[in-house]
C-alpha positions as a printed Julia matrix, in Angstrom:
88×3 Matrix{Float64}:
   0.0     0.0     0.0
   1.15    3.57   -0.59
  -0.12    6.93    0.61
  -1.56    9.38   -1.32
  -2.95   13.23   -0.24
  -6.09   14.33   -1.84
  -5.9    17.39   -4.19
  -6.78   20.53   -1.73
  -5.92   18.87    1.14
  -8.63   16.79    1.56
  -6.51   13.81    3.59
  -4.88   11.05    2.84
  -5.93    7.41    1.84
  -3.81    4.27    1.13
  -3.95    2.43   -2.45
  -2.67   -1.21   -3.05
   0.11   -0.19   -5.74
  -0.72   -3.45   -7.41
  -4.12   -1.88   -8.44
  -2.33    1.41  -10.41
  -3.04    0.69  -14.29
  -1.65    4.47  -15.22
  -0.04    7.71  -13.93
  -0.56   10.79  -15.33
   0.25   14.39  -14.8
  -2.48   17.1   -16.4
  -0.76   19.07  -14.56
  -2.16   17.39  -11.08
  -1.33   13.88  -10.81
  -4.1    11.59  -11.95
  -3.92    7.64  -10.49
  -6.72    5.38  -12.69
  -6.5     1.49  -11.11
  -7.33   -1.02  -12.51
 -11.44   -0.81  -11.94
 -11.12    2.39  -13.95
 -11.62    4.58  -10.65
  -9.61    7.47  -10.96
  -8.14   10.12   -8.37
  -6.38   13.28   -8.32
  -4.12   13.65   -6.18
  -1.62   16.42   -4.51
   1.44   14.12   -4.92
   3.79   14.94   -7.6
   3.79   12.26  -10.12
   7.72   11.31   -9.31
   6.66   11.09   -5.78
   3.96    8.56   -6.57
   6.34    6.47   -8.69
   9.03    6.78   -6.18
   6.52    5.45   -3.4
   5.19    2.48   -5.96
   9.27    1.39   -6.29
   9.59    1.5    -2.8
   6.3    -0.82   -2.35
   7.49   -3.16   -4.59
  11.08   -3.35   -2.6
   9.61   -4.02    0.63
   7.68   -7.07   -1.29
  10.84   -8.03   -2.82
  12.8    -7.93    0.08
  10.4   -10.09    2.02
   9.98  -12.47   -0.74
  13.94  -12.57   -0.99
  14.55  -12.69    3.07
  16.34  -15.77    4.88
  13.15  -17.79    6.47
  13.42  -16.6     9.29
  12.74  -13.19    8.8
  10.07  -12.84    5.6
   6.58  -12.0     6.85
   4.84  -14.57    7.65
   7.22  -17.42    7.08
   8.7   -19.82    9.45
  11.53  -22.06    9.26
  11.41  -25.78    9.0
  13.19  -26.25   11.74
  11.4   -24.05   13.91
   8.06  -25.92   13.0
  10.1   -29.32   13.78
  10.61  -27.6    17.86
   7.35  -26.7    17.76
   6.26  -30.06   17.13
   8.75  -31.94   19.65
   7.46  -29.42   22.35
   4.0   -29.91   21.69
   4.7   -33.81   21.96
   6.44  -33.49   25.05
């Protein structure tokens, strides 16, 4: 998810970056996902870019972390001590 700021300062609302079918800049920065819902936003459109790259790093680096420390996974021998203490 990135953040994004309303045009006027409306607030701010999150968007899955996955979603994002096209940037454009009109001059304001327009984000259309993949539904076709579209939103203008404050955020310069480099900004936006830079914020989908960094999205897409975090995934990355989870995806490409030892075991032990990617979101969500365990190790195989962690499971294997969880086991043994649970049969003890």
């Amino acid at each position: 998810m990135i953040e994004l700021h309303r045009l006027h300062g409306n607030g701010t609302f999150m968007v899955n970056a996955d979603l994002i079918e096209s940037l454009e800049a009109v001059p304001d920065t327009v984000v259309t996902l993949v539904n076709k819902r579209r939103f203008v936003v404050e955020d310069p459109l480099d900004e936006v870019i830079d914020r989908i790259v960094a999205y897409r790093a975090r995934i990355a680096a989870a995806v490409n972390a030892p075991h032990d420390y990617a979101v969500g996974a365990r190790a195989f021998s962690t499971l294997e001590t969880d086991s043994e203490a649970e049969a003890a």
